[in-house]
C-alpha positions in Angstrom: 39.3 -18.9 65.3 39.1 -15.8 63.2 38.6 -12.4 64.4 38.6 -8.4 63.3 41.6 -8.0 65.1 43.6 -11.4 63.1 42.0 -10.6 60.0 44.6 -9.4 57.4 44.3 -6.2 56.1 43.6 -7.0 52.3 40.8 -8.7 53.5 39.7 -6.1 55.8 38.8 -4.2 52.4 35.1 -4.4 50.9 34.9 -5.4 47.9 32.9 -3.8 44.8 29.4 -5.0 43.4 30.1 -6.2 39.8 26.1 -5.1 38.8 26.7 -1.9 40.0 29.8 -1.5 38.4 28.6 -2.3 35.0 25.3 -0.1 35.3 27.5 2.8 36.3 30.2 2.7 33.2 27.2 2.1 31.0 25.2 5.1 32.3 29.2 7.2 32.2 29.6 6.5 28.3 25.9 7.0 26.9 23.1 9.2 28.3 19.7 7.6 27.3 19.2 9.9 23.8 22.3 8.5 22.7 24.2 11.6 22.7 28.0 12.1 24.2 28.4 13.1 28.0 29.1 16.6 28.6 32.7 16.4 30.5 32.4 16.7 34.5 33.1 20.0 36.6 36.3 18.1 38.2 37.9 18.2 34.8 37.5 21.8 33.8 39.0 22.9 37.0 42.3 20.3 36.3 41.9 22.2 32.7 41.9 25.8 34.3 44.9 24.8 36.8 47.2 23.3 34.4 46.6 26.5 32.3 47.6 28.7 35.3 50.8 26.4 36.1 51.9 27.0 32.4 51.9 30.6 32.8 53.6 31.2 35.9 56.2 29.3 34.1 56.6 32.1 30.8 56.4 34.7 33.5 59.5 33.0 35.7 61.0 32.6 32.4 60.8 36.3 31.2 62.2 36.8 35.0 65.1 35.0 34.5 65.9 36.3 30.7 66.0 40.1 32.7 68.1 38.7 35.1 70.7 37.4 32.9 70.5 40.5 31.0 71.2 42.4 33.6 74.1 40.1 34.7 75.6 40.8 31.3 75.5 44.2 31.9 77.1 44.3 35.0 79.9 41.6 33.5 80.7 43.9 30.4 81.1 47.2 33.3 83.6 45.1 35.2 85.4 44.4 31.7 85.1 48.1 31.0 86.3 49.2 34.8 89.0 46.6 34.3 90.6 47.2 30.5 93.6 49.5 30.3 93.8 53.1 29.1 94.8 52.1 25.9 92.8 49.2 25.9 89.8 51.9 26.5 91.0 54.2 23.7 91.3 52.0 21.2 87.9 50.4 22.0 86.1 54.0 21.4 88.0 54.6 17.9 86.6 51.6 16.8 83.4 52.8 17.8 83.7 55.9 16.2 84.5 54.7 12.9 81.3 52.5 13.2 79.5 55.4 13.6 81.1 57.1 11.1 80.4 54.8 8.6 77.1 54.4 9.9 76.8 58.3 9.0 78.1 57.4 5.3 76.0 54.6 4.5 73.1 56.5 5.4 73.9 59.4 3.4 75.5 57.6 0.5 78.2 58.7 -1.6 79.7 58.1 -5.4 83.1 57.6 -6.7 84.3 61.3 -5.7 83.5 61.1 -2.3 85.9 57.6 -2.6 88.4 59.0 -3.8 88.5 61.7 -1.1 88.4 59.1 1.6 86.0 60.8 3.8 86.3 59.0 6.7 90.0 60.0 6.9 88.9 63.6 6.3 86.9 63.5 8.8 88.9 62.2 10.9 91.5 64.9 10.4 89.8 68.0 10.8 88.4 66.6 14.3 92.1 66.2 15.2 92.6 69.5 14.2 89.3 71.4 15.8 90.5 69.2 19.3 94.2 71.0 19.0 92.9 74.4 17.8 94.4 74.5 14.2 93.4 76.4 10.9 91.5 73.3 8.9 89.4 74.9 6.7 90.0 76.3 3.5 86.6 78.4 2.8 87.5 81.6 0.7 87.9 80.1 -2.4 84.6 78.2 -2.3 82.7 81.4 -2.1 81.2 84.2 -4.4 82.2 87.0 -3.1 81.3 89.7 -5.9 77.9 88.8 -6.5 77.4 89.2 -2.6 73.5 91.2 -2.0 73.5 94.0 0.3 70.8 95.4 2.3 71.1 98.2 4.6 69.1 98.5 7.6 69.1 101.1 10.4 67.2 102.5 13.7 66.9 106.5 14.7 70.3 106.2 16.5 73.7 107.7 16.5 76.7 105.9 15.0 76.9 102.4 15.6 79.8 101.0 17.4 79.5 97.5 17.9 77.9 94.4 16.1 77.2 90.7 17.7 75.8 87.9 15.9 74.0 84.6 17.8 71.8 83.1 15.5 69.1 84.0 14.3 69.5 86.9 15.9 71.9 90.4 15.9 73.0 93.1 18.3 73.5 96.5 18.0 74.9 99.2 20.2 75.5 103.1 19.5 77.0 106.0 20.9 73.1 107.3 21.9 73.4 104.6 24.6 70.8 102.3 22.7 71.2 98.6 22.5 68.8 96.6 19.8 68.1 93.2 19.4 67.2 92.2 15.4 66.4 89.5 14.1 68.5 88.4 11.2 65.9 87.3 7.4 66.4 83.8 6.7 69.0 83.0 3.9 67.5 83.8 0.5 66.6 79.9 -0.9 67.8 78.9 -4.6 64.8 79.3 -7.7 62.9 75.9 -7.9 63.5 74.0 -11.4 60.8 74.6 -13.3 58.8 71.5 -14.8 57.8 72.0 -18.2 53.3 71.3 -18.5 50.8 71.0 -20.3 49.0 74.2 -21.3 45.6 74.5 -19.1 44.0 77.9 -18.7 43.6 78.5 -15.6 42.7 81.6 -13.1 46.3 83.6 -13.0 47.6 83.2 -9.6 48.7 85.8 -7.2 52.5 85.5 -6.9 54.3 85.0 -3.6 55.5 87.9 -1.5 58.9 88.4 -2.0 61.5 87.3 0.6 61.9 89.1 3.6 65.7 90.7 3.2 65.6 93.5 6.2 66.1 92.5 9.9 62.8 92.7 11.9 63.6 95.3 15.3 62.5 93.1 18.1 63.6 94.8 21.3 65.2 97.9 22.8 66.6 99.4 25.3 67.9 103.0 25.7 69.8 104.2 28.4 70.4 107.9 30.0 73.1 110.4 30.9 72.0 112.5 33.2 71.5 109.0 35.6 75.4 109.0 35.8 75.6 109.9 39.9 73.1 107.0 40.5 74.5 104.1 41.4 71.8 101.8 41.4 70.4 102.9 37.7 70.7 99.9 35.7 71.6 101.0 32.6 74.7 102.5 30.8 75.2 106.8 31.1 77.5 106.7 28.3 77.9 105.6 25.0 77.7 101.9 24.3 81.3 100.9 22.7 81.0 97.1 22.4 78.8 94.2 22.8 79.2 90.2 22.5 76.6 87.4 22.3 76.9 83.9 24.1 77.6 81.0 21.9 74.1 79.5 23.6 71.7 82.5 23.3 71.4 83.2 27.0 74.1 86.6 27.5 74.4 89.3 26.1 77.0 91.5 27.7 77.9 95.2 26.6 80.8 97.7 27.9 80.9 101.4 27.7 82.6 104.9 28.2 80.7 104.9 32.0 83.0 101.9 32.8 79.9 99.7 33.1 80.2 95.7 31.8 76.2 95.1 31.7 75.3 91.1 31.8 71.7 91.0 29.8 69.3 88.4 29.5 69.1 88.0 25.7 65.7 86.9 25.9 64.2 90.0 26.8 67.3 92.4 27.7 66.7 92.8 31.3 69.9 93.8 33.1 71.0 90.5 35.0 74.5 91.8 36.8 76.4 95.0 36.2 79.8 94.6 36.9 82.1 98.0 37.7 85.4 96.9 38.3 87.2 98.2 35.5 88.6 102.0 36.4 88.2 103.2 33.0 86.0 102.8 29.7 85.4 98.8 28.6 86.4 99.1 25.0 86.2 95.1 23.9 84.4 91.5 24.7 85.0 88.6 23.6 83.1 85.1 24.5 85.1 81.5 24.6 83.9 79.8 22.2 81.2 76.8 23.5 81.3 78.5 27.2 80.0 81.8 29.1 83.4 82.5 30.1 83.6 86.3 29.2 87.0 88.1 28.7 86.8 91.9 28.3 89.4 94.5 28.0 89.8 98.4 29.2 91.4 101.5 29.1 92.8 100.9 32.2 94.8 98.5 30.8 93.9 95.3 32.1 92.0 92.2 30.6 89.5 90.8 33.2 88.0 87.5 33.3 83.9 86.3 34.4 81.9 83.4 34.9 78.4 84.4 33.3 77.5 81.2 34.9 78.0 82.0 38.1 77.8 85.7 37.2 80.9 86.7 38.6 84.6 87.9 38.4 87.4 85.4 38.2 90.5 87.6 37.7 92.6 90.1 36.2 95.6 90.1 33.2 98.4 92.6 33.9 100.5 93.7 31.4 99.6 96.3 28.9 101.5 100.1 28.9 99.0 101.7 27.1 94.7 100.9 26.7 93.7 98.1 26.0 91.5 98.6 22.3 90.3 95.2 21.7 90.8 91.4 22.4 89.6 88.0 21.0 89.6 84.3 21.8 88.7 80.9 20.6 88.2 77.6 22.5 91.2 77.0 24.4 91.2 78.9 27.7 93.4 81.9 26.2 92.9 85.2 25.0 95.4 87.9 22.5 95.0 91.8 22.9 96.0 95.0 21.6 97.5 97.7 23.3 97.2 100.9 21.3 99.9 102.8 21.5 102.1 100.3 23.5 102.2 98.7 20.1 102.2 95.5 21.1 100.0 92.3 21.0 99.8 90.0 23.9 98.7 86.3 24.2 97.2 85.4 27.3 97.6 81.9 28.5 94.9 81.9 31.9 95.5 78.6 33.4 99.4 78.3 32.7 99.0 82.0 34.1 101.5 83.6 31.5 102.1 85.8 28.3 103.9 85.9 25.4 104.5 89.3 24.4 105.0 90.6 20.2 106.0 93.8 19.4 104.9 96.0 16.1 105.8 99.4 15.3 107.6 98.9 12.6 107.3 100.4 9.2 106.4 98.6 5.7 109.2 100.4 3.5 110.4 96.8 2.7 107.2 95.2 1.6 106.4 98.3 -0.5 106.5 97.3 -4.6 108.1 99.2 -7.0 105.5 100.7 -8.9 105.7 99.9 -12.7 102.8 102.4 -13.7 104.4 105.6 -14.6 101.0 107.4 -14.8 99.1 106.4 -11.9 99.2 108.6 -9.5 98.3 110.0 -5.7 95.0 111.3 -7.0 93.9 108.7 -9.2 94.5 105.5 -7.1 95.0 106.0 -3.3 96.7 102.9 -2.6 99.5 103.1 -4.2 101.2 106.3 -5.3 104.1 107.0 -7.2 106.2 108.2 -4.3 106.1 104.2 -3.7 109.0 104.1 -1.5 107.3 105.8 1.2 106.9 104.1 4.4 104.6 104.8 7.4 105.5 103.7 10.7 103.2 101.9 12.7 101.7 104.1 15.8 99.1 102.0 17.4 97.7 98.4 16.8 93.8 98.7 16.9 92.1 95.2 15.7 92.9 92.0 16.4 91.4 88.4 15.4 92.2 84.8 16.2 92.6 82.5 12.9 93.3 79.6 15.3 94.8 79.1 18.7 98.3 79.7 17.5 98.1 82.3 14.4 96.2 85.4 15.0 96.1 88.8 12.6 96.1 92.4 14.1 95.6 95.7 12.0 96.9 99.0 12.6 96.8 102.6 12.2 99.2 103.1 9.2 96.8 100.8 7.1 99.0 97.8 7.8 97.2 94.3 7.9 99.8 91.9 9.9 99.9 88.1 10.3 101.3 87.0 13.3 102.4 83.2 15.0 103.2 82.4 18.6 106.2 80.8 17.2 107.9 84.3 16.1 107.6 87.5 17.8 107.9 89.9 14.6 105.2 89.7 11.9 104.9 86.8 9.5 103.7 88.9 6.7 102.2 92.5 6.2 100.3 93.8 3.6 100.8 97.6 3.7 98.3 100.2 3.2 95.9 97.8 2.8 92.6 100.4 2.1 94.7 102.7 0.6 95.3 106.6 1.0 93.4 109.5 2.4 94.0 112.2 -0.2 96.5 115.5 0.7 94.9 117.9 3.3 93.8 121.4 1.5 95.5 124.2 2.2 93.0 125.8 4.7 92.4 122.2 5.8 96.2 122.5 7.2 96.5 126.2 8.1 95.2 128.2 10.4 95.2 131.6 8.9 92.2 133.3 7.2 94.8 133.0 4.0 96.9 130.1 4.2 100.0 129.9 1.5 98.6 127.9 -1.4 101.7 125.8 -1.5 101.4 124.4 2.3 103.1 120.7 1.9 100.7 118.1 2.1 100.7 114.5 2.4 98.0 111.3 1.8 97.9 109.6 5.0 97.0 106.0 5.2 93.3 104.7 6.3 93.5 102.2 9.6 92.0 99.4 9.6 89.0 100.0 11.9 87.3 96.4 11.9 88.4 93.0 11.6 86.7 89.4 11.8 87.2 85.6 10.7 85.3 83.1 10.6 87.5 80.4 13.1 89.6 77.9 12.1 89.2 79.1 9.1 91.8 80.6 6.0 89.1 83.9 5.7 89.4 87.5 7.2 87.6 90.4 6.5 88.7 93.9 7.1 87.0 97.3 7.1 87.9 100.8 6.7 86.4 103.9 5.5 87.4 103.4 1.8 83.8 102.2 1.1 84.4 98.2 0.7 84.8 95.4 3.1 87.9 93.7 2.0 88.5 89.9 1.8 91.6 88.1 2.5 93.1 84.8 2.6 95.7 83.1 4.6 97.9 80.6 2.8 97.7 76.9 3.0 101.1 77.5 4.7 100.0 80.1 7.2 102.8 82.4 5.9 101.2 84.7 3.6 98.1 86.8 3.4 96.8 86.9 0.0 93.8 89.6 -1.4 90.6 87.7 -2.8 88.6 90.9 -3.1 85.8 93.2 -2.1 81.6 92.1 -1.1 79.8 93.0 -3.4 82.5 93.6 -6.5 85.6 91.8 -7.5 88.9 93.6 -8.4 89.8 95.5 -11.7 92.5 93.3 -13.6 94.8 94.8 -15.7 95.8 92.0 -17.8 98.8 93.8 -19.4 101.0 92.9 -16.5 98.6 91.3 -14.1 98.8 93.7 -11.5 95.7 94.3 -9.5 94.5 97.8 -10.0 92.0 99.1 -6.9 89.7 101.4 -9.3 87.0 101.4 -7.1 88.8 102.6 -4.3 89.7 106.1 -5.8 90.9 109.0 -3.0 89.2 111.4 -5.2 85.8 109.4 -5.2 85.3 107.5 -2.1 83.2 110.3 -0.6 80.8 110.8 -3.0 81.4 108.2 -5.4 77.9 106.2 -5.5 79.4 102.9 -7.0 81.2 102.0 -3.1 79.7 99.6 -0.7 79.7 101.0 2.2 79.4 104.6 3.1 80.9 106.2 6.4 83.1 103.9 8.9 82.8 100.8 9.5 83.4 100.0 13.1 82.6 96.5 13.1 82.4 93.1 11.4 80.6 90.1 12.6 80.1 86.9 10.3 77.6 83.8 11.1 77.8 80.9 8.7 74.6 79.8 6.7 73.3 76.2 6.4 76.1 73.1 7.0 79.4 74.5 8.2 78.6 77.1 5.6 77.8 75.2 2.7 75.0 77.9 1.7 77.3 80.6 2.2 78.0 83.5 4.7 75.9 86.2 6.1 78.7 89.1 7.0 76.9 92.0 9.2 78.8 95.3 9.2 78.8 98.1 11.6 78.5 101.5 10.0 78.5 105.8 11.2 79.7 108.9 10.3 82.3 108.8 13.1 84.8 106.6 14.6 83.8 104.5 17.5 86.5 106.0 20.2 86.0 109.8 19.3 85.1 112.3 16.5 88.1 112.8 14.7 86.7 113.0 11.2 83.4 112.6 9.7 82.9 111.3 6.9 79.6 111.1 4.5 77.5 108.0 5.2 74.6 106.5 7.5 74.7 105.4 10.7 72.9 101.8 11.0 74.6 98.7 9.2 74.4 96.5 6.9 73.8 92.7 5.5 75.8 91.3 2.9 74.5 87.6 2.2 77.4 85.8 0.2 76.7 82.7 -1.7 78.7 79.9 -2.1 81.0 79.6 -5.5 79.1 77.1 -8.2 81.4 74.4 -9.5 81.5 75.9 -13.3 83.1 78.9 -12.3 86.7 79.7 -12.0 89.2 79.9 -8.5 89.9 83.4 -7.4 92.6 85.1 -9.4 94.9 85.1 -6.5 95.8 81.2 -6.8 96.3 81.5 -10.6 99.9 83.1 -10.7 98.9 86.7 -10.4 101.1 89.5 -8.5 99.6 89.8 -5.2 99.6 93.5 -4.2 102.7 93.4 -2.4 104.8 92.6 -4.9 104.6 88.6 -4.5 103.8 86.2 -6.8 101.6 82.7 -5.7 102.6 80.8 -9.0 
């Protein structure tokens, strides 16, 4: 007997009604026009979900791309924190030269530039930049004759000091005034001209002319009768030197009230005054790339300061006599001058030590023998016919780094000395290097209402009051009160100091015997002689290079007054202010200074 509960379970199942079937595909595939069936609800939604599934997916995908990326990363910083020291090393240099030759396909060059192999260029003078040696040989790729001039000046007393951050200058004088200029924009080579078609046309108004004066910016003046008060912020006595931050943020100045002043640049507002030198701040000098600031005193110490921190580190003992001016470069060292101690000093700060070198010699041995029978005293002041006279060295005044181990001082007997940290005597010396003063008068050296007409009287040499270089560099420039700014260069083998000439006019040749012949620099005319440079003393130098490491040439910006910095010795006829000289660079068609071709250098040396 069958039942619901012995039934099996595919019979259990009801079964489907063939007519309805039928009826229902038929009414599924045509609708009664004849037309297709639109699709049903349930398969857009399947649509719109499957759509959703495959985008999840390209976003889990993008997810794990990152993640592997990011796993890459991490694997080549493990390489990285696991490779060796040389293994690191020799990984950068190859980047480098990548980058370097990155830097000369993009530029492009031509067949010259092969042959020069620029990449090892390259790669040698940032070997020697890194370990502070002279690399570049500038002086004979410039004009220096047909350097402009432009003199520019503020109601002020004799300027002392002269600082250069570009685009901007500094000036101090002994009226307690510092100035901030700034410097006229390198005058820009005449366009080509392009040759036209002649249209009449209105006549057009031509362009202004070039701006060649430095625009006054700021001032500040300070005041005398505010020496008692201790909390004026300002200098009471005259301004003897000022430097300029390599970053345009400091300018610091030091003067005769034995203030060192910290100033914003930006709007010369006193930031620090520091008075811990006993006696007037005579020098300053910047590291190079840093705000560490070295300054010097007649109290015969060197002292060091953090403008960062806008404090004092410490103090360099050595000196015997004031301390009249130091320099540095990069490295964490600094050379000074002692006056009349006569000796030059090279500081080393973090090794704590100095090596000492010793002047006061005389330059009876690198004198020439005269072979001009009738020049004399009063017609050329450098070199007179009592040739054989020598003139000891009393104090060393100027000093300038050429590179971290070769520096150059100059001296009050007219001297111009090289110097190594190798050797503790002079390299080389050119003597009398801006020539004679001419013979006192007779009631110039007497006393009495009717001095003897046949007093004795000598020419004494002019000192070298200024001196500056461009770094790393073969250039130096030197100033007196002759009426020129002199240049010299160093030889390729650092061993020699050869004459290149004067801004603004080369040197008179006499080609009978090739001996140069310093016409403009008569003792009889250098006072009121128009045709000179420069007119008074010049106190200071400061240089700023103009376009690519100087490719468009050098702006030189010269210190000038009536009087010395230090005192009022003498005064001579000129202006107190200063002046521009903008030197361009040297085109290819002209010739190499006369000094490289074989000519007598003026101390009796040949370079051929």
């Amino acid at each position: 007997m069958s039942s619901f509960f012995t039934t099996s379970a595919s019979q259990k199942k009801r079964k489907r009604d063939d007519t309805a079937a039928s009826s229902f595909a038929k009414k599924s595939k045509f609708s009664g026009t004849g037309a297709r069936a639109k699709p049903s609800k349930s398969t857009a939604v399947k649509a719109a979900r499957d759509e959703s599934i495959s985008g999840s997916g390209s976003e889990d995908d993008g997810a794990l791309r990152k993640a592997s990326d990011e796993e890459q990363a991490l694997s080549s910083q493990s390489e990285s924190e696991d490779e060796t020291g040389a293994q690191r090393r020799l990984r950068l240099a190859e980047r480098y030269l990548e980058n370097i030759k990155g830097e000369v396909e993009t530029v492009g060059f031509d067949a010259e530039d092969v042959d020069r192999d620029l990449i090892a260029e390259r790669l040698n003078e940032d070997v020697a930049a890194t370990k502070g040696r002279l690399y570049r040989h500038i002086a004979s790729t410039l004009d220096f004759p047909a350097a402009s001039k432009t003199s520019f000046r503020a109601n002020s007393q004799t300027t002392n000091s002269i600082a250069i951050c570009p685009p901007y200058v500094y000036t101090v004088s002994k009226d307690i005034i510092l100035i901030k200029w700034e410097l006229p924009s390198p005058p820009q080579p005449p366009a080509p001209s392009r040759e036209k078609k002649m249209i009449k046309r209105a006549p057009k108004k031509p362009p202004p002319p070039p701006r060649r004066r430095p625009t006054k910016l700021i001032y500040t003046r300070g005041n005398c009768h505010e020496a008692r008060n201790t909390k004026y912020q300002h200098h009471t006595a005259p301004i003897l030197t000022v430097a300029a931050s390599s970053d345009g943020k400091f300018v610091a100045t030091g003067g005769a009230d034995k203030r060192l002043i910290i100033w914003s640049a930006a709007d010369l507002k006193p930031l620090r005054i520091f008075t811990q030198h006993r006696d007037a701040v005579t020098g300053l000098a910047f590291r190079n790339g840093t705000n560490q600031l070295y300054s010097c005193s007649k109290d015969r110490t060197i002292k060091t300061w953090s403008l960062d921190e806008l404090g004092y580190m410490e103090t360099l003992f050595g000196h015997q006599d004031e301390v009249v001016d130091v320099a540095a470069l990069s490295l964490e060292r600094c050379v000074s001058v002692g006056a009349r101690d006569r000796t030059a000093r090279l500081w080393k700060v973090v090794e704590e030590s100095q090596l000492v070198f010793r002047g006061g010699g005389t330059s009876e041995k690198r004198r020439p023998a005269l072979q001009h029978p009738s020049s004399s005293t009063t017609s050329n002041g450098n070199y007179p016919d009592n040739s054989t006279k020598s003139y000891i060295e009393g104090s060393i005044d100027r000093v300038v780094m050429l590179d971290e181990e070769t520096f150059i001082t100059g001296s009050d007997n007219g001297g111009l000395s090289l110097w190594s940290m190798h050797k503790k005597k002079p390299v080389f010396t050119i003597p009398v290097a801006h020539g004679l003063d001419p013979p006192l008068t007779p009631e110039e050296a007497s006393a009495e209402a009717l001095p003897d007409p046949k007093v004795p009287g000598e020419p004494q040499p002019r000192w070298i009051t200024a001196l500056a270089t461009v770094p790393y560099a073969d250039l130096v420039l030197s100033g007196s009160w002759d009426g020129w700014v002199r240049v010299w260069r160093v030889g390729n083998d650092k061993r020699r100091i050869e004459e290149v000439g004067v801004l603004g006019k080369g040197l008179a040749l006499d080609q009978a015997d090739g001996h140069f012949e310093r016409r403009e620099s008569s003792v009889t005319q250098v006072e009121d002689s128009e045709d000179v440079a420069v007119k008074g003393v010049i106190n200071d130098i400061d240089i700023v290079e103009r376009g690519d490491r100087g490719k468009d040439g050098l702006c030189v910006v010269v210190a000038t007054g009536k009087e010395h910095r230090f005192g009022r010795w003498k005064t001579h006829k000129g202006k107190n202010g200063a002046m521009i000289f903008e030197v361009p660079p040297r085109l290819a068609s002209q010739p190499p200074a006369a000094a490289n071709n074989g000519i007598r250098l003026p101390n009796g040396d040949s370079t051929g």
